[in-house]
N, CA, C and O atoms as CSV, one atom per row, in Angstrom:
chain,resi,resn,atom,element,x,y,z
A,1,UNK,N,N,-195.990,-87.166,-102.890
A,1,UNK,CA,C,-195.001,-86.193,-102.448
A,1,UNK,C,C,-195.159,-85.989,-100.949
A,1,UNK,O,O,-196.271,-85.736,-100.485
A,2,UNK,N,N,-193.974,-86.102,-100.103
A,2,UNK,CA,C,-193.894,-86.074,-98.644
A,2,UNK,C,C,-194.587,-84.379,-98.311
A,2,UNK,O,O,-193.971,-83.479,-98.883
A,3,UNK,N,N,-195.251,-84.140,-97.833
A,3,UNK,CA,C,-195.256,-82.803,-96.729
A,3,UNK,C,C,-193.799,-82.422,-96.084
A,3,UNK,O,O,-192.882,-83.138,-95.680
A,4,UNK,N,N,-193.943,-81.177,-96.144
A,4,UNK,CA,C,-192.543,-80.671,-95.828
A,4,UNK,C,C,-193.124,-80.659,-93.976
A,4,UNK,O,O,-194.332,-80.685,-93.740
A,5,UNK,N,N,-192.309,-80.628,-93.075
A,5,UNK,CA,C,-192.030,-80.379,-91.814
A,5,UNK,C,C,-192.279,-78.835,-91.276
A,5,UNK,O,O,-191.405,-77.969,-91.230
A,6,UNK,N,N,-193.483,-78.696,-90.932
A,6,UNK,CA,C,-193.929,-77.611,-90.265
A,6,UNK,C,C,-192.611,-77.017,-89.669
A,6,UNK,O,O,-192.212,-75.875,-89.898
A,7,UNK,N,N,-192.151,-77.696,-89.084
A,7,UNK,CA,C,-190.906,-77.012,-87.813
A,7,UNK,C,C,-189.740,-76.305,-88.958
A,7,UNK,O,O,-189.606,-75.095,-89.144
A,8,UNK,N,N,-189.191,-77.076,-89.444
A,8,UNK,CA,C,-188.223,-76.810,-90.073
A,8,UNK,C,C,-188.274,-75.857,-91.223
A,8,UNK,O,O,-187.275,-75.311,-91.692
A,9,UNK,N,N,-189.953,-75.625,-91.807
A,9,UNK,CA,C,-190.470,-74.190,-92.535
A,9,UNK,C,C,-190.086,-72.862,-91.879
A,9,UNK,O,O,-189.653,-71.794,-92.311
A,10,UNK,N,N,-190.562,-73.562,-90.091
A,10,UNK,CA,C,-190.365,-72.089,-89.684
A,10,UNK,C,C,-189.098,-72.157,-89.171
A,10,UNK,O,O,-188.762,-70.975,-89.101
A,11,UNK,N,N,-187.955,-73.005,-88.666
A,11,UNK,CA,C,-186.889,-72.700,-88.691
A,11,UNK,C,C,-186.077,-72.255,-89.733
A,11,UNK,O,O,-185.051,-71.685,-89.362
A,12,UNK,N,N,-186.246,-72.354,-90.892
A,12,UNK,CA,C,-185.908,-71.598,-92.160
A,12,UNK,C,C,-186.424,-70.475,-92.151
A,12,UNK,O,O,-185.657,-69.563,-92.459
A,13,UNK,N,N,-187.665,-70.147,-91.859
A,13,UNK,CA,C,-188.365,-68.754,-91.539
A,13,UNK,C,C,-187.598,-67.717,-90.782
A,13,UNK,O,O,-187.375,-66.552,-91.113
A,14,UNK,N,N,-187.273,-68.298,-89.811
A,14,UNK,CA,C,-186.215,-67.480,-88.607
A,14,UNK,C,C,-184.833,-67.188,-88.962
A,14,UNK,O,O,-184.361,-66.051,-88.940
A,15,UNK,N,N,-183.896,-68.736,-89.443
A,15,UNK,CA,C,-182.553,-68.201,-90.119
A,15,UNK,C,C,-182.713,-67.356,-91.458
A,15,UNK,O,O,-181.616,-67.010,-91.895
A,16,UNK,N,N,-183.697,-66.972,-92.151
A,16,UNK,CA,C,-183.711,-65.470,-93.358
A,16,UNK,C,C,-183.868,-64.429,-92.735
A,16,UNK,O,O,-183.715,-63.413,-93.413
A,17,UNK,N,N,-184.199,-64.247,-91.354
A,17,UNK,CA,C,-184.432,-63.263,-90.990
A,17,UNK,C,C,-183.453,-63.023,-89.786
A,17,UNK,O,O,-183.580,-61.924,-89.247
A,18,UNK,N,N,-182.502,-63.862,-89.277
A,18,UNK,CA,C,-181.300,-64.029,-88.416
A,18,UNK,C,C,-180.117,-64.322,-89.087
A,18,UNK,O,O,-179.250,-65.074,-88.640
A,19,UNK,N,N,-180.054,-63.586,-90.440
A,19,UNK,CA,C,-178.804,-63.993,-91.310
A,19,UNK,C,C,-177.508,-63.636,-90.167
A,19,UNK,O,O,-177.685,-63.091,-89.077
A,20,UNK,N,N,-176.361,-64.033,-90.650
A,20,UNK,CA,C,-175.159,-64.040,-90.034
A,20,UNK,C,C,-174.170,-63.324,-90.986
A,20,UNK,O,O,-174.107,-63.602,-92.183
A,21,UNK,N,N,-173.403,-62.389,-90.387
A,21,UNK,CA,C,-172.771,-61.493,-91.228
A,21,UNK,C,C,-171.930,-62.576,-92.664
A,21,UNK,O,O,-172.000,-62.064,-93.782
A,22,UNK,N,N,-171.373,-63.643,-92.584
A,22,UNK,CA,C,-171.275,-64.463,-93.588
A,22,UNK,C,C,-171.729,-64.625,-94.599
A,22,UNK,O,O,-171.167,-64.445,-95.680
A,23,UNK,N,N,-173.033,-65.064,-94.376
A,23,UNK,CA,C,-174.510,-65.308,-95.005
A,23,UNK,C,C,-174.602,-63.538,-95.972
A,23,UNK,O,O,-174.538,-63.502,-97.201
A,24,UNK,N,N,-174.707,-62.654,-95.375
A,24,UNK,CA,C,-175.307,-61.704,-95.596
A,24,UNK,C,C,-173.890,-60.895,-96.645
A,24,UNK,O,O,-173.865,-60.190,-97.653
A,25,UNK,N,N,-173.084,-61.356,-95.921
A,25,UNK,CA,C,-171.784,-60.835,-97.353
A,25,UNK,C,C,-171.521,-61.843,-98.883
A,25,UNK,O,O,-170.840,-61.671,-99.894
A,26,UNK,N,N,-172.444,-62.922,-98.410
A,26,UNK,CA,C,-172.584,-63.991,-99.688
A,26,UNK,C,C,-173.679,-63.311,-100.403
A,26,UNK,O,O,-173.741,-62.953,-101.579
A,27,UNK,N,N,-174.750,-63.184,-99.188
A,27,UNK,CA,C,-176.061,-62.786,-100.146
A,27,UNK,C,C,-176.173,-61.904,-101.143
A,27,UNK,O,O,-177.040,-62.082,-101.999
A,28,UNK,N,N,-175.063,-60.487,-101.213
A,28,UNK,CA,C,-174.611,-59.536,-101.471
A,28,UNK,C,C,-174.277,-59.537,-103.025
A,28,UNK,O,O,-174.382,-58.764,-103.977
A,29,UNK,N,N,-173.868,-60.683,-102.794
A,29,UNK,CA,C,-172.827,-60.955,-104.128
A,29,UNK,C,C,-173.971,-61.909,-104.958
A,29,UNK,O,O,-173.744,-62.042,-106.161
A,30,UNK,N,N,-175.294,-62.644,-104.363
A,30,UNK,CA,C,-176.022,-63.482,-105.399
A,30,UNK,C,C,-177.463,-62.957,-105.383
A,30,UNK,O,O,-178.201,-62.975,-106.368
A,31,UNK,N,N,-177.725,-62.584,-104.418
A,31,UNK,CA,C,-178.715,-61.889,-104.704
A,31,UNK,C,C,-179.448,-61.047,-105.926
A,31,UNK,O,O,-178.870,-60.211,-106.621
A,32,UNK,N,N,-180.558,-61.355,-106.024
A,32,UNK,CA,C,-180.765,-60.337,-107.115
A,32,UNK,C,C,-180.516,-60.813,-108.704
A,32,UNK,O,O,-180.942,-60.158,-109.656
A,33,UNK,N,N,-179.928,-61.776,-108.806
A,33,UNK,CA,C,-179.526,-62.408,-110.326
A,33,UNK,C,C,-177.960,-61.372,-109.958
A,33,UNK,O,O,-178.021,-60.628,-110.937
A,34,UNK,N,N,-177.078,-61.054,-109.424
A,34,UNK,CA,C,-176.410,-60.246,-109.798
A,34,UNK,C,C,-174.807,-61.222,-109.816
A,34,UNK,O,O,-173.740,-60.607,-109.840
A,35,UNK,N,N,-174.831,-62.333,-109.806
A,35,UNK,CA,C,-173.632,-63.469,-110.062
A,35,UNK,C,C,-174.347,-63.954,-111.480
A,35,UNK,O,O,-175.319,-64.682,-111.680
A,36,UNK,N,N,-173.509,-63.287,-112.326
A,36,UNK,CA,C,-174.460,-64.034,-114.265
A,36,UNK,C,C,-175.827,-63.580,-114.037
A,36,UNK,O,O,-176.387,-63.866,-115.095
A,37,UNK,N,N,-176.674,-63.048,-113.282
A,37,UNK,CA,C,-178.381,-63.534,-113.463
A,37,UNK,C,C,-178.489,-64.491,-113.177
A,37,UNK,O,O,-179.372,-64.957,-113.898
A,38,UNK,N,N,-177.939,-65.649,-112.126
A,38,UNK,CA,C,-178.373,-66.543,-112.035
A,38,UNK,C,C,-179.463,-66.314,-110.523
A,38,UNK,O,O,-178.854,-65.752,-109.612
A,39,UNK,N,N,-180.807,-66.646,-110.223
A,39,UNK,CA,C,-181.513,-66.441,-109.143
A,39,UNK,C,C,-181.253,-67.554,-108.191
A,39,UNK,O,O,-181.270,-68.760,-108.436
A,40,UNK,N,N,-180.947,-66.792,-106.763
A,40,UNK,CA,C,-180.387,-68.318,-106.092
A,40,UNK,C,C,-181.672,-67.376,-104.662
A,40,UNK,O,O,-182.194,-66.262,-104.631
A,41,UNK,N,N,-181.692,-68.494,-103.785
A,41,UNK,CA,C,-182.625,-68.474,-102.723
A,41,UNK,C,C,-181.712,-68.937,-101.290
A,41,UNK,O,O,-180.802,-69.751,-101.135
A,42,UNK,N,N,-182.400,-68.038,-100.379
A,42,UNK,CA,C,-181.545,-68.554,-99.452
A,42,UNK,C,C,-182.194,-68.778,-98.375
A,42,UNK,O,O,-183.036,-67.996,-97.935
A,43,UNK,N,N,-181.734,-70.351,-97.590
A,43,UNK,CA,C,-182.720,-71.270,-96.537
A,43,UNK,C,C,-183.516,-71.556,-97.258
A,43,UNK,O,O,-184.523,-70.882,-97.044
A,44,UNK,N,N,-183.666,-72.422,-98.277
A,44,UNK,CA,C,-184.215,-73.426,-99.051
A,44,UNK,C,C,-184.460,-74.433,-98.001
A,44,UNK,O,O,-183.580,-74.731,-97.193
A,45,UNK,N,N,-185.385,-74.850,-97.994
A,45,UNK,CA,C,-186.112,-76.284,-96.718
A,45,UNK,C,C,-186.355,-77.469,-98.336
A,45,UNK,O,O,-186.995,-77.422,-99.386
A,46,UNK,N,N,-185.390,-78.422,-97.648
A,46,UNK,CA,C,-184.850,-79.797,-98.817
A,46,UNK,C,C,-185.686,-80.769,-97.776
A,46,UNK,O,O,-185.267,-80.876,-96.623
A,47,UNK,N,N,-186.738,-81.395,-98.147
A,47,UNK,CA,C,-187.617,-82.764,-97.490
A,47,UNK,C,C,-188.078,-82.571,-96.216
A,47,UNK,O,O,-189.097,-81.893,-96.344
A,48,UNK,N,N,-187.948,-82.724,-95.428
A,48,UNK,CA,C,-188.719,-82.720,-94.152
A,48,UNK,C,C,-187.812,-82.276,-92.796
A,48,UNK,O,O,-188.054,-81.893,-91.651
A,49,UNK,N,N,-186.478,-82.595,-93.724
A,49,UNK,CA,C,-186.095,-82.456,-92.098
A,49,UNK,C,C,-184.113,-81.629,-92.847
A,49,UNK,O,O,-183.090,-81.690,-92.165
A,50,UNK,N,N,-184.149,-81.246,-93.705
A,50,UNK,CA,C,-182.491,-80.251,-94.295
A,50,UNK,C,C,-183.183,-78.922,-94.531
A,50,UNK,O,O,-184.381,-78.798,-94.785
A,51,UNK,N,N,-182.153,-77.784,-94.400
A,51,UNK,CA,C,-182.046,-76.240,-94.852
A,51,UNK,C,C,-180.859,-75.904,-95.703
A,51,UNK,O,O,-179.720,-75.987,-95.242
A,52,UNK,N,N,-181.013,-75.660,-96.499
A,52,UNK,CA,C,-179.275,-74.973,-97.355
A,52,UNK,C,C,-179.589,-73.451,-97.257
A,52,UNK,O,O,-180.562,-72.711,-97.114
A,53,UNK,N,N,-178.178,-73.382,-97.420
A,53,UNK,CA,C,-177.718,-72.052,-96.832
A,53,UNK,C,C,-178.117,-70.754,-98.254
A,53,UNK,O,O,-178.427,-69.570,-98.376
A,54,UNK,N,N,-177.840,-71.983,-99.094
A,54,UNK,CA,C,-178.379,-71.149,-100.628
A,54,UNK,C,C,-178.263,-71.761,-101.694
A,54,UNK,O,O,-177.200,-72.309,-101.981
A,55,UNK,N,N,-179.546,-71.800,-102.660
A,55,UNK,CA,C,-179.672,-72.905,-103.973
A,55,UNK,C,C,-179.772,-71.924,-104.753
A,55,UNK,O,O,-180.022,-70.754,-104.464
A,56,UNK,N,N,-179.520,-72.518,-106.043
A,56,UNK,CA,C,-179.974,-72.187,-107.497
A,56,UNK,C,C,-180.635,-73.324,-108.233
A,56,UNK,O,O,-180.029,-74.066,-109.006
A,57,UNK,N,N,-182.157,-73.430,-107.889
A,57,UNK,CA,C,-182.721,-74.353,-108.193
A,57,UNK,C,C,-182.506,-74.560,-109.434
A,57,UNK,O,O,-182.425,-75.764,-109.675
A,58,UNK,N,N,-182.339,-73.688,-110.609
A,58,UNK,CA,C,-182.506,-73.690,-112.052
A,58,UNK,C,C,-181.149,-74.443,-112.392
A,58,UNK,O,O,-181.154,-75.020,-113.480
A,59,UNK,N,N,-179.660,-74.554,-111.419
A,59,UNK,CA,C,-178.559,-75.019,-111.800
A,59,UNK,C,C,-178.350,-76.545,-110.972
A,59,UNK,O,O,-177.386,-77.303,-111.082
A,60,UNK,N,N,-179.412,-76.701,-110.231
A,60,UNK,CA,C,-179.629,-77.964,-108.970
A,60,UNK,C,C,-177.906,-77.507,-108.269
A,60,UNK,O,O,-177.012,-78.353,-108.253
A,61,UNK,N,N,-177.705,-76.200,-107.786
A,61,UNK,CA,C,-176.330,-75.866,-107.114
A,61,UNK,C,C,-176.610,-75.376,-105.664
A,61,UNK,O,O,-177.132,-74.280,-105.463
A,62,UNK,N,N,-176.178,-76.379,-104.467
A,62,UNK,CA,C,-176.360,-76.235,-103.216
A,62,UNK,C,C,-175.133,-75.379,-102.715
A,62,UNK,O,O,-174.103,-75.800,-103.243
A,63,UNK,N,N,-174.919,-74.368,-101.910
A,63,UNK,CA,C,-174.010,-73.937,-101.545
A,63,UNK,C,C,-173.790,-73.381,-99.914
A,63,UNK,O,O,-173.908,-72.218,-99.527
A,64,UNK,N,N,-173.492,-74.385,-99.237
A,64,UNK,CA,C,-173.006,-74.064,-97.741
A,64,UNK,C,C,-171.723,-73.242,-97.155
A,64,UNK,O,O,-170.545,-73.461,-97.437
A,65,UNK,N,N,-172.151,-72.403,-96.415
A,65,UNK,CA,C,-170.618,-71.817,-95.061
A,65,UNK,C,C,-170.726,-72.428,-93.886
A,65,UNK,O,O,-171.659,-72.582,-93.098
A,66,UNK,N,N,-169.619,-72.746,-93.905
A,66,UNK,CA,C,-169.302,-73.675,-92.258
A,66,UNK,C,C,-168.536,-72.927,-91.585
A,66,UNK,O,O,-167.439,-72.717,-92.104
A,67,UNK,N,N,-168.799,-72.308,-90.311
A,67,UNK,CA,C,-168.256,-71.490,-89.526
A,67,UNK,C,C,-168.259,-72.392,-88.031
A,67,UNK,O,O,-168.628,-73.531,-87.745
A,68,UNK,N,N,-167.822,-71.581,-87.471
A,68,UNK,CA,C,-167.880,-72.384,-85.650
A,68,UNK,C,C,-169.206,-73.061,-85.540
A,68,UNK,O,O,-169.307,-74.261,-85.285
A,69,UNK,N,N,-170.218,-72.264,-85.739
A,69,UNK,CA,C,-171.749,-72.821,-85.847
A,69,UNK,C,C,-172.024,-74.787,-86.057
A,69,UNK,O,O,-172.779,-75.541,-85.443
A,70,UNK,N,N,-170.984,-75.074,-87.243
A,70,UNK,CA,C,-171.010,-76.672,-87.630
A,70,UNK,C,C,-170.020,-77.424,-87.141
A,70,UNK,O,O,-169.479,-78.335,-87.768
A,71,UNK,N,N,-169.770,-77.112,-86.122
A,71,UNK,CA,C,-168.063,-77.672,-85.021
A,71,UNK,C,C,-169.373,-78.514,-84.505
A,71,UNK,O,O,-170.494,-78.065,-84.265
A,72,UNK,N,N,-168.877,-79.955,-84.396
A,72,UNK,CA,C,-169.641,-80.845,-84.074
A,72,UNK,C,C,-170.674,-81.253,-84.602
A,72,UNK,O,O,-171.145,-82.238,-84.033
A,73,UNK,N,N,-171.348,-80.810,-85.665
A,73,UNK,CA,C,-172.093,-81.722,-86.524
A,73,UNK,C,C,-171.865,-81.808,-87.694
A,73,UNK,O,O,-172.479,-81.073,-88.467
A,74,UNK,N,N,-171.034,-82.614,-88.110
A,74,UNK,CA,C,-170.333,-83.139,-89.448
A,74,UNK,C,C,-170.945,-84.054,-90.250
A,74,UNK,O,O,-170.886,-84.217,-91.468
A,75,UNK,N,N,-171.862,-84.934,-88.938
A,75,UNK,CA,C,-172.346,-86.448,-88.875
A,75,UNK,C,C,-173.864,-85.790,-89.864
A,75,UNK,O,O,-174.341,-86.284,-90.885
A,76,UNK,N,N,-174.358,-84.456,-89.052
A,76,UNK,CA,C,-175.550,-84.101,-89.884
A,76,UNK,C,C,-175.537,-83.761,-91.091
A,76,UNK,O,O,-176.258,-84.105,-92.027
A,77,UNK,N,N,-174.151,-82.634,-90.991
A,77,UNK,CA,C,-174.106,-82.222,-92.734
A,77,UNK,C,C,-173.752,-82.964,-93.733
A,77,UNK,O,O,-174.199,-82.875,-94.876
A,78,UNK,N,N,-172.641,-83.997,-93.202
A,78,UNK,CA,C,-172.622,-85.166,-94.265
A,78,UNK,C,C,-174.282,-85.633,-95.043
A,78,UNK,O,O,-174.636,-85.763,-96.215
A,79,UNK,N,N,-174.934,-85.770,-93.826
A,79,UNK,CA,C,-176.123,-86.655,-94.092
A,79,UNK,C,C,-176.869,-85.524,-94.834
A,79,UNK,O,O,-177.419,-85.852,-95.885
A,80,UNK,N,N,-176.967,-84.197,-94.419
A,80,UNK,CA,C,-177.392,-83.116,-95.628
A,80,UNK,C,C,-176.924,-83.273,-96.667
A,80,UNK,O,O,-177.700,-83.725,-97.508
A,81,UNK,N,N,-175.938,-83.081,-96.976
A,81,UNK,CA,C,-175.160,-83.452,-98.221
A,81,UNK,C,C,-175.625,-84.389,-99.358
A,81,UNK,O,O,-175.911,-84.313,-100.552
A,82,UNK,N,N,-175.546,-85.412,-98.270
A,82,UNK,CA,C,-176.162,-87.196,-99.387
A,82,UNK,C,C,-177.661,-87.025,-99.308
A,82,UNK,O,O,-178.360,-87.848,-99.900
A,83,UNK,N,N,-178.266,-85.967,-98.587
A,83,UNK,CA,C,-179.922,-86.170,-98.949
A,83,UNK,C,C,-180.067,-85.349,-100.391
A,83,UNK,O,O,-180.695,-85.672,-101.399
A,84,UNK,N,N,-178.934,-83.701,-100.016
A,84,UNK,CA,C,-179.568,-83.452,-101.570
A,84,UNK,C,C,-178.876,-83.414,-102.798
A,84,UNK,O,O,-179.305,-82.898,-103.830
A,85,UNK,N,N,-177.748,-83.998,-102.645
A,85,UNK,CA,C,-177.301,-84.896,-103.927
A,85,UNK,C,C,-178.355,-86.203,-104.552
A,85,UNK,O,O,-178.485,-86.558,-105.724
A,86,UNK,N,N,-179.047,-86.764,-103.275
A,86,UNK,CA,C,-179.701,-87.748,-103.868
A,86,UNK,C,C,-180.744,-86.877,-104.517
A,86,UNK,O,O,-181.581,-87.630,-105.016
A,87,UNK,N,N,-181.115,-85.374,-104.764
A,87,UNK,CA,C,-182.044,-85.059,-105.228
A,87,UNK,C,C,-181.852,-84.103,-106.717
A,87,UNK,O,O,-182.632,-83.315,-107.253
A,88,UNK,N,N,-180.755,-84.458,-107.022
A,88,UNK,CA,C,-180.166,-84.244,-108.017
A,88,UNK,C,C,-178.999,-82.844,-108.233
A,88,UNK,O,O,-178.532,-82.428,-109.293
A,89,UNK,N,N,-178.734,-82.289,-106.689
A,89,UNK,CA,C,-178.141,-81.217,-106.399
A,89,UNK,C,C,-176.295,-81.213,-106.373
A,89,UNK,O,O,-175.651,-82.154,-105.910
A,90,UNK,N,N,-175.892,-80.408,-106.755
A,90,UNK,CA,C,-174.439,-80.268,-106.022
A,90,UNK,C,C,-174.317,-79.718,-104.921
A,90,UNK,O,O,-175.184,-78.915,-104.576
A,91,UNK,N,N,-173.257,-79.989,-104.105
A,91,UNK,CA,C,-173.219,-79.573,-102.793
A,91,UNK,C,C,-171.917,-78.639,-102.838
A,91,UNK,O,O,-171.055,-79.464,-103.143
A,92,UNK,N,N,-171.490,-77.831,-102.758
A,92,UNK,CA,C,-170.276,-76.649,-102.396
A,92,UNK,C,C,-170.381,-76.295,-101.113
A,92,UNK,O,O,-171.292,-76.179,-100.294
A,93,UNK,N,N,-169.204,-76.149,-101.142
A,93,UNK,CA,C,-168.729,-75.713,-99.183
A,93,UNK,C,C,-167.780,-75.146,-99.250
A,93,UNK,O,O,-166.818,-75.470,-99.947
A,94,UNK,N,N,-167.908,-73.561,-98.077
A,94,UNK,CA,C,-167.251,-72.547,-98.353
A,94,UNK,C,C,-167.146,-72.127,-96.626
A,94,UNK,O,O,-168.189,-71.995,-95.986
A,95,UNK,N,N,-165.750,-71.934,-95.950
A,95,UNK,CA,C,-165.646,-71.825,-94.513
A,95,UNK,C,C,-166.074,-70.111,-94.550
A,95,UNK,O,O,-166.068,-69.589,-95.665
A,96,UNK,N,N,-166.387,-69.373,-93.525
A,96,UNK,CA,C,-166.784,-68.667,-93.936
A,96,UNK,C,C,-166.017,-67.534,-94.086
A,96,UNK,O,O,-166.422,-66.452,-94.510
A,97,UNK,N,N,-164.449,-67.914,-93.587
A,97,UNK,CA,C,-163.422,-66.769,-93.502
A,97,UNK,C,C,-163.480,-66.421,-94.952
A,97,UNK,O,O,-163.538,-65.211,-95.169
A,98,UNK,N,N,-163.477,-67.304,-96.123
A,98,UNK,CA,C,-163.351,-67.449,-97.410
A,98,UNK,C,C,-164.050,-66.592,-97.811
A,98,UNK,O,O,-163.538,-66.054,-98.793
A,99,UNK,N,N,-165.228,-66.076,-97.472
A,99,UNK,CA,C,-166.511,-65.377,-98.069
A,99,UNK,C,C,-166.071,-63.520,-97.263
A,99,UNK,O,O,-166.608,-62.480,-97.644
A,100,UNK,N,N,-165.347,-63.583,-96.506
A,100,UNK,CA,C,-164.993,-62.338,-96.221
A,100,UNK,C,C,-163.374,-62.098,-97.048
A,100,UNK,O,O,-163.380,-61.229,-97.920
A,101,UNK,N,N,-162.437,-62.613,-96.869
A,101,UNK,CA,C,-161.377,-62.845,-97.367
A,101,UNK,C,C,-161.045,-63.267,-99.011
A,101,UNK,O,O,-159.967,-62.862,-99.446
A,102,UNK,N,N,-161.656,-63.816,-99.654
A,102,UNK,CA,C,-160.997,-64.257,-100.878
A,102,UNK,C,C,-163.167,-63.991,-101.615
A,102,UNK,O,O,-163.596,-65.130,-101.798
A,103,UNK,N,N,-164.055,-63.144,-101.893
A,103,UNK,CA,C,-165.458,-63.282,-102.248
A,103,UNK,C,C,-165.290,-63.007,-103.573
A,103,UNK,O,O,-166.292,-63.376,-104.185
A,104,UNK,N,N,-163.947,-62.216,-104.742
A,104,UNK,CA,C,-164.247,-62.924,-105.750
A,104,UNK,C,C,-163.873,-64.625,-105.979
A,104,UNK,O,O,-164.673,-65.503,-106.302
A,105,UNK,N,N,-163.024,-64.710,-105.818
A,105,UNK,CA,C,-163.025,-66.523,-105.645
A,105,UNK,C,C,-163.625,-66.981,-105.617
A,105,UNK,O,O,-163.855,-67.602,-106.654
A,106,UNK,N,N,-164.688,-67.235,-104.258
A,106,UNK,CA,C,-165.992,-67.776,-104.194
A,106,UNK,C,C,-167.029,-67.788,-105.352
A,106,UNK,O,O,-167.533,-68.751,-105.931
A,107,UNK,N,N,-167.253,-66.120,-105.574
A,107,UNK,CA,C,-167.595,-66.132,-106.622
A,107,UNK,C,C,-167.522,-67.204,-107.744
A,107,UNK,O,O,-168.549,-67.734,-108.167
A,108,UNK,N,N,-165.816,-67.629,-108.399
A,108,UNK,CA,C,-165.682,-67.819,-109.685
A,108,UNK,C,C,-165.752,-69.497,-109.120
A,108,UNK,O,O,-166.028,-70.402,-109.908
A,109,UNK,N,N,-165.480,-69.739,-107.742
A,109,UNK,CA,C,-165.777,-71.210,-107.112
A,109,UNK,C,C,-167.377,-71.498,-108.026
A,109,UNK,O,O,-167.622,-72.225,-108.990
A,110,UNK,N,N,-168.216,-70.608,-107.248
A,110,UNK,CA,C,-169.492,-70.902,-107.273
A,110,UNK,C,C,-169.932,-70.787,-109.155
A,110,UNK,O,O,-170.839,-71.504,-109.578
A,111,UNK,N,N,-169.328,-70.022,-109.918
A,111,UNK,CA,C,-169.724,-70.108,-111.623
A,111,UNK,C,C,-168.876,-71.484,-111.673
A,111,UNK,O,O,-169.628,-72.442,-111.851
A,112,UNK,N,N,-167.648,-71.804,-111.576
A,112,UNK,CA,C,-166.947,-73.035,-112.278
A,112,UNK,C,C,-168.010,-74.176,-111.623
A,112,UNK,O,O,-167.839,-75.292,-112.113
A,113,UNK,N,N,-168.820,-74.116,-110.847
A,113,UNK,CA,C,-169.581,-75.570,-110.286
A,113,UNK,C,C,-170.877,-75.503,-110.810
A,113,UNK,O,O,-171.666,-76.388,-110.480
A,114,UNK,N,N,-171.365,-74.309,-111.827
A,114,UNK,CA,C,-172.501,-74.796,-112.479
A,114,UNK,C,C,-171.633,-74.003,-114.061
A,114,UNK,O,O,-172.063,-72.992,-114.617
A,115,UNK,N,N,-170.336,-74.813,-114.520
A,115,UNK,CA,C,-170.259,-74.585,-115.495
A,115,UNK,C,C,-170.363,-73.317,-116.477
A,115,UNK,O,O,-170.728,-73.285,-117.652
A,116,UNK,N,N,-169.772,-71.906,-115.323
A,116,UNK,CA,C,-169.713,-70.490,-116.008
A,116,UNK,C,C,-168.594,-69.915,-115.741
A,116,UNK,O,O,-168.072,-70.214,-114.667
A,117,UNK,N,N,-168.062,-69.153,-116.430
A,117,UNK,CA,C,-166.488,-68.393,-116.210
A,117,UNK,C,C,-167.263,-67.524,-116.177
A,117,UNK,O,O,-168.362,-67.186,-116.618
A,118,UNK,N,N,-165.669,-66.894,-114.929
A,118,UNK,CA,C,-166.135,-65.365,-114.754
A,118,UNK,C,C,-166.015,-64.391,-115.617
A,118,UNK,O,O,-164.855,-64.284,-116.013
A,119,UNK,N,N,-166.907,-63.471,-116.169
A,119,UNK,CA,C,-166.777,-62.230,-117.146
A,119,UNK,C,C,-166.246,-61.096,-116.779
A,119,UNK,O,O,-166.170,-60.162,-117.578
């Protein structure tokens, strides 16, 4: 098993604690088991060198917001993407107007991609 990347531990270290109002109106809603009980984590560090924005390890469900922040690296998140699909994950992507604007949606986005309707 590879060693995870010192750097990128603590750059995950720093974005949980530099959430972005986005982030923090998602967190809202999964936090806590309070989407089904399902427990999701957020800034998950994937191999040595990826961060997701928020997993549910127990559903292998990756879930990213792309805001101005990912204007110009497409080339990386693609390559995020295909690292943790290759690790048996789904990948979801959510802009982040979506998560202020439409957050039950997201919501029922995020149950229909590990196979749950909303109650």
């Amino acid at each position: 098993m590879s060693k995870r990347n010192i750097g990128t531990r603590a750059n995950a270290k720093t974005l949980r604690t530099e959430i972005t109002p986005p982030e923090a109106k998602l967190w809202s809603i999964l936090r806590g088991g309070r989407l089904e009980g399902i427990k999701f984590v957020r800034q998950m560090v994937f191999g040595p060198h990826y961060i997701a924005d928020f997993a549910a390890r127990s559903h292998k469900l990756v879930i990213e917001l792309d805001g101005d922040s990912h204007a110009g690296q497409e080339a990386h998140d693609a390559a995020r993407t295909v690292y943790m699909e290759s690790k048996g994950y789904k990948v979801i992507r959510f802009a982040n107007r979506d998560v202020f604007e439409n957050p039950e949606g997201v919501a029922r986005m995020i149950l229909a991609a590990i196979g749950r309707d909303w109650s």
